[in-house]
RODO-2510 file (C-alpha; in nm, 4 decimals, decimal comma):
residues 214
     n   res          X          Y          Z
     1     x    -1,8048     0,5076     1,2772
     2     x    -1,9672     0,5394     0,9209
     3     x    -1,8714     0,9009     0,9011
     4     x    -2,1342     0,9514     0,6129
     5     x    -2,4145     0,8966     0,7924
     6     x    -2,3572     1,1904     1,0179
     7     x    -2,4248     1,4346     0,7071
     8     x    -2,1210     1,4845     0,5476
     9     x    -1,8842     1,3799     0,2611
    10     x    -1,5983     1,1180     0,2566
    11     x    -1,2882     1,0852     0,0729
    12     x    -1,1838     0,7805    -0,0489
    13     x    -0,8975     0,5817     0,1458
    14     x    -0,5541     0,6741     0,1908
    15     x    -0,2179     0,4626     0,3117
    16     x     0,0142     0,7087     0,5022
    17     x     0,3541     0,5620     0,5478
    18     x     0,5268     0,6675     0,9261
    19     x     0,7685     0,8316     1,0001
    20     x     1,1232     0,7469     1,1187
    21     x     1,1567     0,9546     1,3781
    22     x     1,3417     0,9214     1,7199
    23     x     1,2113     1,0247     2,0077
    24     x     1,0453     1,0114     2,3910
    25     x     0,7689     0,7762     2,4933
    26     x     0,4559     0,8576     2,3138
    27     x     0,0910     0,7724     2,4825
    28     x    -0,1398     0,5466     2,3705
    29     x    -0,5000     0,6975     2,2546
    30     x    -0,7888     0,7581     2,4408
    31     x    -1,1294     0,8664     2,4156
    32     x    -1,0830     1,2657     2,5104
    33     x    -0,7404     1,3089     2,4040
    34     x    -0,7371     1,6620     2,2793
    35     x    -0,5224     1,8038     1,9767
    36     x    -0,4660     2,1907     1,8784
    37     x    -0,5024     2,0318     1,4894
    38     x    -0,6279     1,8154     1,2618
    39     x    -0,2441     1,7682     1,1140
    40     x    -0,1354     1,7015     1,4895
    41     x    -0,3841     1,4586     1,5421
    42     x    -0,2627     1,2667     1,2099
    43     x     0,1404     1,3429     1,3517
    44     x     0,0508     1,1807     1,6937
    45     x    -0,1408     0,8806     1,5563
    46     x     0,0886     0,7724     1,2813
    47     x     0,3777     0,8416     1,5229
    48     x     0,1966     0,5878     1,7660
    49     x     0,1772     0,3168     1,4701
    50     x     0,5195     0,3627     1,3898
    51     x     0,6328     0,2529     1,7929
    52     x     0,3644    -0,0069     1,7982
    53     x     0,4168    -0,1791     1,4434
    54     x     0,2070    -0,1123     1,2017
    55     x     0,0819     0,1544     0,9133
    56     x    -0,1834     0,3744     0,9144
    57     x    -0,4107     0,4495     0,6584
    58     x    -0,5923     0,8068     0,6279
    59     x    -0,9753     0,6969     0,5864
    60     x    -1,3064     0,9167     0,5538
    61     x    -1,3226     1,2615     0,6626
    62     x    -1,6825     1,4364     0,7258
    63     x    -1,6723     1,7806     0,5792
    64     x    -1,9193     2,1067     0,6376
    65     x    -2,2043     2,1480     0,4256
    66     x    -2,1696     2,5046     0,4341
    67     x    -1,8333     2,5561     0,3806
    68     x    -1,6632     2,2338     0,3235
    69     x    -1,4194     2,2796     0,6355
    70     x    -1,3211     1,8906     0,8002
    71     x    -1,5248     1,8198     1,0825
    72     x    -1,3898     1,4774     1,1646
    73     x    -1,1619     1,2588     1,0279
    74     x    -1,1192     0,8862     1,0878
    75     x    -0,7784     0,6892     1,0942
    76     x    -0,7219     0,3304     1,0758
    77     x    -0,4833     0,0354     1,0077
    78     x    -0,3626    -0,0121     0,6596
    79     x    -0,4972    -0,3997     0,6860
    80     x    -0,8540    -0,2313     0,7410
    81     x    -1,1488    -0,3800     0,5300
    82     x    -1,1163    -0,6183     0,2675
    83     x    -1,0385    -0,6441    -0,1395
    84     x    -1,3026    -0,6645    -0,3083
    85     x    -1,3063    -0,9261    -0,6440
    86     x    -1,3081    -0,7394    -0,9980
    87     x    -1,4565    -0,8983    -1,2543
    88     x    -1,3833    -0,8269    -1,6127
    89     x    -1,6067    -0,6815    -1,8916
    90     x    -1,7549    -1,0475    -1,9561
    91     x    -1,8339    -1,0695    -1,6156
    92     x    -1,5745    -1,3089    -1,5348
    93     x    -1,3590    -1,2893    -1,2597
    94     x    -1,0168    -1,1637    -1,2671
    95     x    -0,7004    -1,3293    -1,1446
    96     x    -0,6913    -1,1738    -0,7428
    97     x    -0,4163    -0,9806    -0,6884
    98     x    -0,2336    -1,0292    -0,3162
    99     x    -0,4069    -0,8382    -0,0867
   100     x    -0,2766    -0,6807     0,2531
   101     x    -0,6103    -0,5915     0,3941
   102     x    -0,7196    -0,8458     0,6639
   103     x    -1,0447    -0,6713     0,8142
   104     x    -0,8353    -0,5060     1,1216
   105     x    -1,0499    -0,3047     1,2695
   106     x    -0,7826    -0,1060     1,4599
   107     x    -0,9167     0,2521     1,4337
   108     x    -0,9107     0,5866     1,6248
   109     x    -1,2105     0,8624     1,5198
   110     x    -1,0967     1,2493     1,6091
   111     x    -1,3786     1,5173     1,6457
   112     x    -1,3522     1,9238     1,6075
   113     x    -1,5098     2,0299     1,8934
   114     x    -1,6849     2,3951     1,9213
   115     x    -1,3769     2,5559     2,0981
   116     x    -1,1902     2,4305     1,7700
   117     x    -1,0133     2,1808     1,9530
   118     x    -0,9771     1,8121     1,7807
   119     x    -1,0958     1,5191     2,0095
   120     x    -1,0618     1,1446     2,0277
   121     x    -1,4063     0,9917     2,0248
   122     x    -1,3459     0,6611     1,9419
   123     x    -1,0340     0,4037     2,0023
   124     x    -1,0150     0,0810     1,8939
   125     x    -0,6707    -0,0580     1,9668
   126     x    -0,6629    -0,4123     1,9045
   127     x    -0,5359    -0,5654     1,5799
   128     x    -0,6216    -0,9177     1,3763
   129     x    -0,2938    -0,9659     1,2866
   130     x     0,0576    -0,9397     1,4002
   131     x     0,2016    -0,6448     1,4705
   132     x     0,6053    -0,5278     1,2935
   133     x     0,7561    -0,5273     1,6605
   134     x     1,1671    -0,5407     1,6902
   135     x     1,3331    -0,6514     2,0001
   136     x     1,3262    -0,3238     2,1344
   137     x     0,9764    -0,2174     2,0826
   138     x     1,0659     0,0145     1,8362
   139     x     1,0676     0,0090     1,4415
   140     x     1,3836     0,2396     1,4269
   141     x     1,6698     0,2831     1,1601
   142     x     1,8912     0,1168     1,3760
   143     x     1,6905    -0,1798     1,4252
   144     x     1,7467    -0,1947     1,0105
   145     x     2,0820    -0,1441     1,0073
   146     x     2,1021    -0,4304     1,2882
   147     x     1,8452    -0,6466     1,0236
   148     x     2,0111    -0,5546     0,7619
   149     x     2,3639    -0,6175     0,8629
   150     x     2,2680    -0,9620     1,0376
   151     x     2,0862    -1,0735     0,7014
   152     x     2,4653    -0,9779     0,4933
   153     x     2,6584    -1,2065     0,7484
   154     x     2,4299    -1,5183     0,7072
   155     x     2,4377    -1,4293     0,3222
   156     x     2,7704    -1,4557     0,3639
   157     x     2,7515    -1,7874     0,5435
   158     x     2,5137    -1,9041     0,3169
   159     x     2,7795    -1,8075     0,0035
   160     x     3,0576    -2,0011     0,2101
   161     x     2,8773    -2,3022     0,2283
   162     x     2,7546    -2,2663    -0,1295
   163     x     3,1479    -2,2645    -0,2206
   164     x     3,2059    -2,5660    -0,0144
   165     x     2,9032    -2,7868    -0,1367
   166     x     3,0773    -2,7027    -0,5056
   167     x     3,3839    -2,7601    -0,4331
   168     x     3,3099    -3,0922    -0,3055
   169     x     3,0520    -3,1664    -0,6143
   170     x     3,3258    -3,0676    -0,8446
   171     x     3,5627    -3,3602    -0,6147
   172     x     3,3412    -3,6505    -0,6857
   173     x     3,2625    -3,5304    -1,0417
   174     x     3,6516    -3,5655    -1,0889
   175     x     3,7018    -3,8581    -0,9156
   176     x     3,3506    -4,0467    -1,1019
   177     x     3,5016    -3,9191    -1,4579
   178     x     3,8774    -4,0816    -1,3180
   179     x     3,7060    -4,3719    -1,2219
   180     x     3,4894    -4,3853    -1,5278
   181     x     3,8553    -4,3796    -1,7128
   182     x     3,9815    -4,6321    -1,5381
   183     x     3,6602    -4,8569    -1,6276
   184     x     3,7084    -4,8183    -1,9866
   185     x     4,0610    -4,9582    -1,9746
   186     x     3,9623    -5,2239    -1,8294
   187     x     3,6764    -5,3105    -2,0432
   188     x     3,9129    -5,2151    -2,3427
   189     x     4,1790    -5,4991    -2,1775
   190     x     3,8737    -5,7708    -2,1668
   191     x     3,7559    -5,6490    -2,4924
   192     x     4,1498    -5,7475    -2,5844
   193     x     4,2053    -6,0618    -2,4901
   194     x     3,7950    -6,1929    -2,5886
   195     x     3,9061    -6,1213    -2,9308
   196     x     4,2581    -6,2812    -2,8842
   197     x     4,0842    -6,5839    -2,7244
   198     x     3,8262    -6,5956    -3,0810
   199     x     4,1052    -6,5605    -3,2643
   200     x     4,2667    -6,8381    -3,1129
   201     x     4,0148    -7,0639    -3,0864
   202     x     3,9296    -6,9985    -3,4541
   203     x     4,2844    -7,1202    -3,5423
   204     x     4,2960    -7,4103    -3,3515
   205     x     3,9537    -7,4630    -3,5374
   206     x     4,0892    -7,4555    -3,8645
   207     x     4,3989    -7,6761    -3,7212
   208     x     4,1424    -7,9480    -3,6343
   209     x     3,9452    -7,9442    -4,0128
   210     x     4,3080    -7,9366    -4,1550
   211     x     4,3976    -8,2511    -3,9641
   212     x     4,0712    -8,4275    -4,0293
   213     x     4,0910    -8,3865    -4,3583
   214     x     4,4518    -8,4863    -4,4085
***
């Protein structure tokens, strides 16, 4: 699989969204598979990714030493390999950023062949992870637009009960602030008649000196 260590020289990595496109039953890979292309090879397997669930990424090619034509190019699963940690110019480690890679090793390696035909050589067709599967096997735009509509009705839900729940907060805040009203009065009424009852029994206080003293 290293493609290097067959003598030529390898690009760096790249993600290759897939396509929405409708269409007939495609097959799945296998070793032999023959494609008039290296571009057809890259339509077929990124067309495959797109029905099973996942994205592909467009990894190493090995190029000609002569005349730098592509000899073979590998493909793989965007969650291929692993982030590596950074460190910073101190040598300490940077915060990690979220990573998508999870070391699937889901990969398919096409060969030019003398007769100028591209061949599958490799397959590996099992993933680590979960695959984006809808109900119907298929990642399509209508699968979305089903998504995308059934996430808008239960926001819609979600903003009717939202209304509801304040509605009835904005109930017992009333009625708490009515009964906190009606508290006050009250304590203003006991408040009333404490100071009528000191001021009574100061009177009949002063009564009772007056008479003593008399």
């Amino acid at each position: 699989w290293d493609l290097d260590k067959e003598g030529g020289k390898a690009d760096s990595s790249v993600e290759e969204k897939t396509a929405e496109r409708e269409g007939s039953e495609i097959l799945e890979p296998y070793v032999g598979m023959e494609f008039e292309s290296e571009d057809d090879a890259k339509k077929y397997y990124i067309e495959y990714a797109r029905r099973i669930g996942f994205m592909v990424r467009i990894m190493q090619r090995r190029r000609s030493g002569i005349d730098g034509r592509t000899l073979a190019r590998r493909l793989g699963c965007n969650k291929q390999g692993f982030s590596p940690n950074h460190k910073g110019a101190l040598g300490q480690e940077k915060k990690p950023r979220p990573s998508a890679r999870e070391g699937c090793k889901a990969t398919i390696l096409v060969k030019m062949e003398k007769t100028g035909k591209w061949v599958v050589t490799r397959f590996e067709k099992e993933h680590n992870h979960p695959l984006m599967i809808t109900a119907n096997g298929f990642n399509t735009t209508g699968d979305k637009d089903k998504k995308i509509e059934e996430l808008t009705m239960e926001l819609a839900h979600q903003e009717q009960l939202c209304s509801a729940y304040r509605e009835k907060l904005f109930a017992f805040i009333n009625d708490v602030e009515k009964q906190t009203e009606e508290l006050s009065s009250k304590i203003e009424v006991i408040v009333d008649n404490v100071r009528k009852l000191e001021a009574e029994r100061q009177r009949f206080t002063h009564r009772s000196a007056g008479s003593l003293g008399s």
